[in-house]
C-alpha positions as YAML, in Angstrom:
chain: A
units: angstrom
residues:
- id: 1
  name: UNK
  ca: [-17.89, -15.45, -18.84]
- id: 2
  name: UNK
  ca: [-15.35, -14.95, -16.09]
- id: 3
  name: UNK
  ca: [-11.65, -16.84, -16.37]
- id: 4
  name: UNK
  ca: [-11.24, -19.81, -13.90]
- id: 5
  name: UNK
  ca: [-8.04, -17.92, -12.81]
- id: 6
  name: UNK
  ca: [-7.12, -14.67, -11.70]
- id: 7
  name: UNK
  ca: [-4.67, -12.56, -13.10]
- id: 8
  name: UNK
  ca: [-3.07, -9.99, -11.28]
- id: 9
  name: UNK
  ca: [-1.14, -7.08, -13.34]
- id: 10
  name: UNK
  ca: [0.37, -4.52, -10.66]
- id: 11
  name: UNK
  ca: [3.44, -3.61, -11.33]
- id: 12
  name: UNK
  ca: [6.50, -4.60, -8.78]
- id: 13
  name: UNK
  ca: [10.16, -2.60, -9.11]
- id: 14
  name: UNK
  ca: [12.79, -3.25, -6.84]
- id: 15
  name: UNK
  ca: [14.40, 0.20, -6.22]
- id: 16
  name: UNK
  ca: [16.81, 1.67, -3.42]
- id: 17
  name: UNK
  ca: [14.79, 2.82, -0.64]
- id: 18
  name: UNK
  ca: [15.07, 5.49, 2.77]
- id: 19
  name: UNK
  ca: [16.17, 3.20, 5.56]
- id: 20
  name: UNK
  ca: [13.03, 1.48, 7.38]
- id: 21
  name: UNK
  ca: [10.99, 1.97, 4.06]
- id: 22
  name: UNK
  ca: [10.57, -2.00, 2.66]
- id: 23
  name: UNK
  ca: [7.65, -1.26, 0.30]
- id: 24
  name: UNK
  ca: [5.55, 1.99, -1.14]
- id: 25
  name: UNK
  ca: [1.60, 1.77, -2.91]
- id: 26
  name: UNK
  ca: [2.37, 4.34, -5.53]
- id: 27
  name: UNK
  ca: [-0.55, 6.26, -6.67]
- id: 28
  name: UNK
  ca: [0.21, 5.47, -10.05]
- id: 29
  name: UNK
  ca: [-1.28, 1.57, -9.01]
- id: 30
  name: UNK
  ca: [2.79, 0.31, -8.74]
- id: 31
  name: UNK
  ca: [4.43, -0.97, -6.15]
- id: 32
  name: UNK
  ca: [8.10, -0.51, -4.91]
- id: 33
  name: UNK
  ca: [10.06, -2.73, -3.27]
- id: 34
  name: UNK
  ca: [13.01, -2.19, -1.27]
- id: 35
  name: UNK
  ca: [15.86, -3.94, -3.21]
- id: 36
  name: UNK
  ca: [17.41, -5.32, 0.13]
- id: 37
  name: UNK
  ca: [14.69, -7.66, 0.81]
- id: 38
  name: UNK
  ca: [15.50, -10.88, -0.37]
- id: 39
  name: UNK
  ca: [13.65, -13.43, 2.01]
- id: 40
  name: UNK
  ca: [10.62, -15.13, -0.30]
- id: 41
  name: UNK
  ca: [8.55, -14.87, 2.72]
- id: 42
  name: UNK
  ca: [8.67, -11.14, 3.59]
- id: 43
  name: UNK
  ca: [8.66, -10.33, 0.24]
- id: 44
  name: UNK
  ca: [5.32, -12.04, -0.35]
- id: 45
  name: UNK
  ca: [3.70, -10.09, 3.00]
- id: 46
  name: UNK
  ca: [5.10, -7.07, 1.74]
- id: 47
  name: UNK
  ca: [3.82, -7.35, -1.55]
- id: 48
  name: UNK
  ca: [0.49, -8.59, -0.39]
- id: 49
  name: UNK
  ca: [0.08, -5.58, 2.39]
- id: 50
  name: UNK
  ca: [0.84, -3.16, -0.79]
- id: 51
  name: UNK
  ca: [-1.76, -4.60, -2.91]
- id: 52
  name: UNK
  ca: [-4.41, -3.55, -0.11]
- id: 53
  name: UNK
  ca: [-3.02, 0.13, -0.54]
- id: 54
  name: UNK
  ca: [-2.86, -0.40, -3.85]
- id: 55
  name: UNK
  ca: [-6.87, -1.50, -4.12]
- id: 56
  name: UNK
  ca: [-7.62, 1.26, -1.74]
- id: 57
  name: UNK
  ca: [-5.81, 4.06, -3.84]
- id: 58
  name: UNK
  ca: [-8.02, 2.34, -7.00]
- id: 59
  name: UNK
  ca: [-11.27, 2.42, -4.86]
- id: 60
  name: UNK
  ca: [-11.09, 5.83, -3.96]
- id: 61
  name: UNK
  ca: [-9.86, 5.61, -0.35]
- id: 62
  name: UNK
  ca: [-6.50, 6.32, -0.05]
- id: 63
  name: UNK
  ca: [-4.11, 9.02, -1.99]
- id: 64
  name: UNK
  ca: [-1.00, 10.77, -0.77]
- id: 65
  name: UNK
  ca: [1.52, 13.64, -1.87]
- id: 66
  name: UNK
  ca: [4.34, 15.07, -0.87]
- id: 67
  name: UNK
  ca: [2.67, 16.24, 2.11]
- id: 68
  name: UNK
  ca: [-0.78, 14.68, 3.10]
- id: 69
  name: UNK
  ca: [-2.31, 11.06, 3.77]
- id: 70
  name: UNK
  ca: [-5.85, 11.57, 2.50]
- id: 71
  name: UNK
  ca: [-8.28, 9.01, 3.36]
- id: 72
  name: UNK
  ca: [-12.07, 8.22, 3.96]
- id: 73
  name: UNK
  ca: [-13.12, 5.10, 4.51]
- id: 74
  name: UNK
  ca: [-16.45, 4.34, 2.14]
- id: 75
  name: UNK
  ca: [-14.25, 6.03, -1.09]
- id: 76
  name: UNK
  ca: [-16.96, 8.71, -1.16]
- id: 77
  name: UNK
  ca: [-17.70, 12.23, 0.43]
- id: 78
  name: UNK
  ca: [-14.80, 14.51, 1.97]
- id: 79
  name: UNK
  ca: [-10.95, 13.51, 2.56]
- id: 80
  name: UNK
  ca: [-9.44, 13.38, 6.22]
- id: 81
  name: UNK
  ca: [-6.10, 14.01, 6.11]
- id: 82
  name: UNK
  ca: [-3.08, 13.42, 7.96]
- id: 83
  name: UNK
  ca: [0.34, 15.32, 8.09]
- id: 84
  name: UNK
  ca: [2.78, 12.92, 6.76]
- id: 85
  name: UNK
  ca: [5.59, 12.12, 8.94]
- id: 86
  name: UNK
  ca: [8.05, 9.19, 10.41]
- id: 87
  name: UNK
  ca: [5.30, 8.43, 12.68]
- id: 88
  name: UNK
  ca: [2.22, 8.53, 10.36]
- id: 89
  name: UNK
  ca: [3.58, 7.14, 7.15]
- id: 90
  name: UNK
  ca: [2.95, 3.13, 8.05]
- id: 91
  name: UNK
  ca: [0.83, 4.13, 11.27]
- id: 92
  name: UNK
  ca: [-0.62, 0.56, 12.41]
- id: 93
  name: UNK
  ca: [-3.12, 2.53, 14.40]
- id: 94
  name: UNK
  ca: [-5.40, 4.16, 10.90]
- id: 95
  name: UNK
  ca: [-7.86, 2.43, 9.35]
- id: 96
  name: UNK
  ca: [-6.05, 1.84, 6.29]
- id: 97
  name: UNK
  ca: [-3.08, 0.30, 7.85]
- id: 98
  name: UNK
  ca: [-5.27, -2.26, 9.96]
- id: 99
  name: UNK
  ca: [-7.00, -3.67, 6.68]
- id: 100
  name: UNK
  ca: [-4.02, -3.93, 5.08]
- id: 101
  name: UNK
  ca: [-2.20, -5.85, 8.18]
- id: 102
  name: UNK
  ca: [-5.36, -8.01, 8.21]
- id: 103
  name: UNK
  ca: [-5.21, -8.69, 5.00]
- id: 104
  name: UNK
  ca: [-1.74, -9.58, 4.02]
- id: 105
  name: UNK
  ca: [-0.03, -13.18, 3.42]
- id: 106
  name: UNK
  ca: [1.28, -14.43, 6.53]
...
C-alpha cells in the first residue's frame, strides 16, 4: 500500500560557498546551499533544480569528482565526460542542466 503523501528525505545544509556557487547535488544524495540566499522563492528553485541532480546522481546518470562531469543519459552503458571548469560546472547547454531547468519550481 503506498502513503497518500510523499515524503521527501534529502538532506539540505546551508554552508559558505565560492562566489556564484548558490547550490551543489553532492554525490553523497545532499544538497548544499549557499548560506547567503535568503529569498523563500530562490531558495525553493534552487532546491528543486538540485533535487533533479540529486535523482540523476541516484539513477545512475550523473557523478562528478574533483575533476570530471560524467554523464550518460539512459543511466546505463559508458560515461561521457566533461573537464570541469567555470564554464562547464552549471552549463545550461548539457543535457543534465536542461532537465533540471525544466524541471525546477518556478
Amino acid at each position: 500500500m503506498k502513503p497518500p503523501y510523499e515524503i521527501d528525505n534529502t538532506p539540505v545544509y546551508f554552508v559558505d560557498e565560492e562566489p556564484g556557487v548558490l547550490g551543489r547535488a553532492n554525490m553523497c544524495g545532499s544538497i548544499t546551499v549557499n548560506k547567503n540566499v535568503r529569498d523563500p522563492k530562490q531558495l525553493e528553485e534552487i532546491i528543486s533544480h538540485e533535487k533533479v541532480h540529486v535523482d540523476q546522481i541516484k539513477e545512475g546518470k550523473l557523478a562528478y569528482d574533483d575533476n570530471y562531469i560524467y554523464h550518460r543519459k539512459s543511466g546505463k552503458g559508458s560515461w561521457k565526460k566533461i573537464k570541469r571548469s567555470e564554464k562547464a560546472d552549471g552549463d545550461k547547454s548539457t543535457w543534465f542542466e536542461k532537465e533540471a531547468y525544466k524541471k525546477e519550481k518556478k
